[in-house]
N, C-alpha and C positions, 0 to 999 in steps of 0.2 A: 442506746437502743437495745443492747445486750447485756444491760446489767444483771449483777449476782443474782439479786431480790428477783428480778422480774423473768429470769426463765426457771427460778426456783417454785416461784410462787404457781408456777405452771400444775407443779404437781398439788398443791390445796385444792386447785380451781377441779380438779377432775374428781366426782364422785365414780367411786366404785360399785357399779350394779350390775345385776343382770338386765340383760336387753329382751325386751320380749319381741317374738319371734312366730312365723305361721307356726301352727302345729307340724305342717307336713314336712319342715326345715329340721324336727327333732327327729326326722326318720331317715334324714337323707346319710349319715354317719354307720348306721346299723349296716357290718357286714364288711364295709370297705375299713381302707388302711389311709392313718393318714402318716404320709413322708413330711420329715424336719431335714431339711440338705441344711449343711456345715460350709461354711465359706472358709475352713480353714483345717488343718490337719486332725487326723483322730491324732489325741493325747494332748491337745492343746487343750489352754483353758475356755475357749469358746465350744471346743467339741466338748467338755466334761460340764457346762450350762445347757448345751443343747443334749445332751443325754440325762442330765437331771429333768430337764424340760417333759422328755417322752416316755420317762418312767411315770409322770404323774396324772399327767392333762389328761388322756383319756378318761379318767372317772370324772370328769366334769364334764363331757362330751356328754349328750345322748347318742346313746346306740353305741358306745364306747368302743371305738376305731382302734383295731391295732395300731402301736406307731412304730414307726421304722425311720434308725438316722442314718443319714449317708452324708459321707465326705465327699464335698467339691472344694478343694481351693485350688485359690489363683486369683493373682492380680487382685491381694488386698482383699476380696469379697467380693470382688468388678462379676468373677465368672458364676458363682452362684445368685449375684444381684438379677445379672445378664437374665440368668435359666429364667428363675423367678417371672421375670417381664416379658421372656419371649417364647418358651419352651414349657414352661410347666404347664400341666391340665388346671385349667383356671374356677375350678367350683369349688376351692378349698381343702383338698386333698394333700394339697404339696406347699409346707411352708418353708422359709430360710432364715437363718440365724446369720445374718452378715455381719460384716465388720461397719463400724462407722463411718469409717474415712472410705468405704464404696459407695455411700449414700450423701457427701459431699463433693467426692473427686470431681464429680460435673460441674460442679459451681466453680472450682478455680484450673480445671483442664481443659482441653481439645473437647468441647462437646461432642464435637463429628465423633469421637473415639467410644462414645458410648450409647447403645441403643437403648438406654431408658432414660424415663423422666423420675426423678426421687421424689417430688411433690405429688406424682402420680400414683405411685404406688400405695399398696395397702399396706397400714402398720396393724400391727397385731398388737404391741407393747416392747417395752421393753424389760430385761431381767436387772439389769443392775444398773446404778447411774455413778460410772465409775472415775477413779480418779488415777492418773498413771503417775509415774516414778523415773530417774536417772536414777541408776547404779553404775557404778565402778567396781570391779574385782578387786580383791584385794591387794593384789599384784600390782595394780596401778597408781603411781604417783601423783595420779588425779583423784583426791580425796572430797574436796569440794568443788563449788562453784566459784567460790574466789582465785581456786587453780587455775578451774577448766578457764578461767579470762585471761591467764597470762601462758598459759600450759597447754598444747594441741591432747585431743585426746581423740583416738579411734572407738566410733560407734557402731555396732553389729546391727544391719535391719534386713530385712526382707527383700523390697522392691519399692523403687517409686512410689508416693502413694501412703504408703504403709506409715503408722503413728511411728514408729521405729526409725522412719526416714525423715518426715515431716518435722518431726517434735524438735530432733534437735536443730537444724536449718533456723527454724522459729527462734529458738535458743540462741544460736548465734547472732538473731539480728536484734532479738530485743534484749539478752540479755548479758551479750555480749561472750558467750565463751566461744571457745577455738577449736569446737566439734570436730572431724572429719566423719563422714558417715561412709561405710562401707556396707553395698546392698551384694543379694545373693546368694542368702541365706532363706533356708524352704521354710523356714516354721522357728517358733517363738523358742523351744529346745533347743534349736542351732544355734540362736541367740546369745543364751546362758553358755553354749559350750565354746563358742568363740573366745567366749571373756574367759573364762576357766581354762580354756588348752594356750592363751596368750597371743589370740588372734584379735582381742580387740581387747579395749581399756573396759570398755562394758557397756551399757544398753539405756536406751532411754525414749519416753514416749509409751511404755509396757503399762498394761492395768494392773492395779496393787493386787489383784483377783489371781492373774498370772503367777506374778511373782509367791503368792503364798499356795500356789496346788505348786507352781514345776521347780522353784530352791525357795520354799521356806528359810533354808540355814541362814538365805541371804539376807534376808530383814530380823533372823533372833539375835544375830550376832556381830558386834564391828569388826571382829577378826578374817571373816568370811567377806564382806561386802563392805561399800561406803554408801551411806545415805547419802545423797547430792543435794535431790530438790522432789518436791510434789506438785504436780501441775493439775489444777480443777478451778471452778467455780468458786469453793466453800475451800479452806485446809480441812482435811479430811484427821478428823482424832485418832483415828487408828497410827496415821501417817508420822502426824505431828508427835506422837506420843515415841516411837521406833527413832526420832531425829532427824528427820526430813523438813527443812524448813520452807516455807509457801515461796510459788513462783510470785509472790504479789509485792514480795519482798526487794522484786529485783526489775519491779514493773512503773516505769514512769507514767504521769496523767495523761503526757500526750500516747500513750500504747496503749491504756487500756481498753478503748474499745474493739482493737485490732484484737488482742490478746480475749477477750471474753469472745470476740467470733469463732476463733480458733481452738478456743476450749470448751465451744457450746455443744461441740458434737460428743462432749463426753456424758451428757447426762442421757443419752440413748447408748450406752458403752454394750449393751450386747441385746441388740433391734432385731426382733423375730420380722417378717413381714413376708405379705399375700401378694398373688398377680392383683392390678389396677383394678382388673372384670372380674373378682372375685364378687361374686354373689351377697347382698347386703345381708340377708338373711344370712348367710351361713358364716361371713363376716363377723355375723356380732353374735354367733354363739362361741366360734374361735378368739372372739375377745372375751368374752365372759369367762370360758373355762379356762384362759391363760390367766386373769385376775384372780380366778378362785383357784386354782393349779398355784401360783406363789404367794397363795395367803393358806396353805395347805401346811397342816403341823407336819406331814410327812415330809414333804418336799423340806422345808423347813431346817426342821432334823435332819433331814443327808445332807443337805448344803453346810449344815454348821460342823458336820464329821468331816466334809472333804473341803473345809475350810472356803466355801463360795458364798463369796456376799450376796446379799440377797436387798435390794431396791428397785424393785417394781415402777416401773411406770405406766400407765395406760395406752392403748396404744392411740385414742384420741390425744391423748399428750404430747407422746412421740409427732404425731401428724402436725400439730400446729407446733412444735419448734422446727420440724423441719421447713416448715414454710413459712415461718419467719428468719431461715438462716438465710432463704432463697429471696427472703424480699428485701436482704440489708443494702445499705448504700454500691453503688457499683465500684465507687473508689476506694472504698472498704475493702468489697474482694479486692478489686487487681491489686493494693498493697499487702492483702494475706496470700493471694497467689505469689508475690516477690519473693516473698516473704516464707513460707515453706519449700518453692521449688524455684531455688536461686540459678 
């Protein structure tokens, strides 16, 4: 149901256009500000997508809306998903650049614990469809994955929830190593500095995006880091090219479809998205000029200086994978629920 081909082929099926719109909808921008909220720390790689974002999109707006970013994290993206759903002014004013794993958490948590619906919300697109990474510091005697199966090794994550937390969990059931994850760390910087001050073996579940804005050193060089493994869809050639050998490597036939559920949330890896009642019209000129916003040589060009991938996806793309992660078998989730949060 969640083959490679068939949530890849997602992205051919979406034509790129502008949507036409009343006239009176190219006037409603003229004068106001539109807010981009961060579900995660300024200095992170998510804040440095979402300020790439708001440097551009306005000249594809009509009426070219100041924009202004502001950091909320918390709980994964859960507390800027939250605002999004319940708090923000709902005409298009106020977008969110969340995390992925906020826009699954429902599907294998405590529903009660969250007051949104993710199939309900409005997706704008997404910026990148991205592929995460294990490292180990160099300090650590966990160099690969044949270690980490006979070798415990301590993982640095965030909180519950968190791909930092999730991934390796994963890891341990399908692929057998001997993770320990240690959560409580604010931000994707704390991460790296755990592993580097000898608070943790190092990190895993992180996007290759991350890894090359906050230690590039760690993917030029084996002296600095160990390539473990790449977890995606596709092995990502940047990855495979640095020494990162594919998680598919380590994936029996009876996991793989467990294993594509759990790494479908990676092709929305940094999901802009509107309240539910956001306005159709104003809807799809904020899809338009996010489509021409990262097809922009400008934008472009600064993602290729501060080293940010750039794959685009629509955010009708986004919409229909996330509601087909929502319609997969029930006993699919509860064995990926086991399965990440043991």
């Amino acid at each position: 149901m969640f083959g490679r081909d068939t949530v890849l082929a997602l992205s051919a099926a979406a034509a790129f256009a502008w949507v036409a719109v009343p006239a009176a909808a190219h006037d409603f921008y003229a004068g106001k500000s539109l807010t981009i909220v961060v579900g995660n720390p300024a200095g992170s790689g998510y804040d440095a997508y979402a300020r790439l974002l708001g440097r551009h999109i306005s000249r594809h707006i009509p009426g070219r809306p100041n924009v202004v970013v502001q950091n909320m994290p918390g709980a994964g993206g859960v507390k800027a998903t939250d605002f999004i759903a319940n708090v923000a002014p709902k005409d298009g004013t106020v977008l969110a650049l969340t995390l992925p794993g906020a826009l699954v958490d429902p599907l294998t948590g405590d529903p009660g614990k969250f007051r949104y619906t993710p199939e309900r919300l409005a997706y704008v697109g997404t910026m990148d469809s991205g592929t995460r990474l294990c490292m180990t510091f160099s300090s650590s005697k966990v160099r690969s994955v044949e270690i980490a199966r006979t070798t415990p090794a301590v993982m640095a994550a965030t909180q519950v929830g968190s791909s930092a937390h999730d991934y390796p969990h994963f890891l341990n059931a399908i692929v057998g190593t001997r993770f320990k994850v240690v959560t409580g760390y604010s931000g994707p910087a704390d991460l790296f500095l755990a592993a580097e001050r000898g608070e943790a073996d190092g990190l895993c579940g992180i996007d290759i995006s991350t890894f090359a804005a906050l230690r590039p050193n760690w993917l030029e060089g084996r002296s600095t880091a160990h390539a473990m493994l790449q977890v995606g869809l596709e092995p990502n050639p940047k990855a495979s090219a640095l020494g990162f050998p594919s998680i598919w490597q380590y994936v029996n036939a009876e996991d793989k479809s467990l294993v594509e559920l759990i790494v479908s949330q990676q092709v929305f890896q940094r999901p802009v998205i509107a309240p539910q009642t956001t306005p159709h019209a104003h809807l799809a000129i904020l899809r338009s000029a996010f489509v021409a916003a990262l097809n922009d040589a400008q934008l472009l060009e600064e993602a290729r200086k501060s080293v940010l991938d750039i794959n685009p996806k629509s955010g009708e793309e986004v919409e229909a994978l996330v509601r087909k992660i929502y319609s997969a078998p029930k006993d699919l989730i509860q064995r990926m629920t086991r399965v990440i949060r043991p």
